[in-house]
N, C-alpha and C positions, 0 to 999 in steps of 0.2 A: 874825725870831726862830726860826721853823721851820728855815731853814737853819745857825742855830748848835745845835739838838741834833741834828739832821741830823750835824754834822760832830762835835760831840761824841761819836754814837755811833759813828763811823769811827771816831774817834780811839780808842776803847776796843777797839773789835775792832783795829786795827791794836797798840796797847798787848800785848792776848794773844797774837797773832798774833809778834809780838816776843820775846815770853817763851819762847812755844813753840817755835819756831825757836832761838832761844838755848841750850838745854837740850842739855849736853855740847859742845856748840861753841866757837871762841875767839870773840871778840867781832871778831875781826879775818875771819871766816869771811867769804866775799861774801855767803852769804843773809844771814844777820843783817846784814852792811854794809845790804843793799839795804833790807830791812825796816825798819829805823834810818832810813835815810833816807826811806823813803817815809810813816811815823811824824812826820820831820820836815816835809814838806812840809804834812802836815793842819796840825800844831801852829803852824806860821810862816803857813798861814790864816787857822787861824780866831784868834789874836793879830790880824790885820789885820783881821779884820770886826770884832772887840770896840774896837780903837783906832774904825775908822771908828763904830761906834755910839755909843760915848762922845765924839767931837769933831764930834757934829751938833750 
């Protein structure tokens, strides 16, 4: 359980971390690419820890 608010609070810092970098940019900018995607990597996590905790 610790390690899903563990990633939850990644996921929030990366969330701002997104916004803020976004701000006057295209969305097509590589920072923001890159931030989006490493936003995605937490989010397609911690989805897989919650599948794995709900199908024990």
């Amino acid at each position: 359980m610790a390690e899903l608010i563990e990633l939850q609070e990644m996921i929030e810092k990366l969330r701002d971390k997104l916004y803020q970098v976004s701000i006057g940019k295209a969305l097509t900018d590589p920072e923001v690419i890159r931030a989006s995607q490493m936003l995605d990597v937490l989010l397609n996590e911690y989805q897989r820890m919650l599948n794995e905790k709900i199908n024990k």
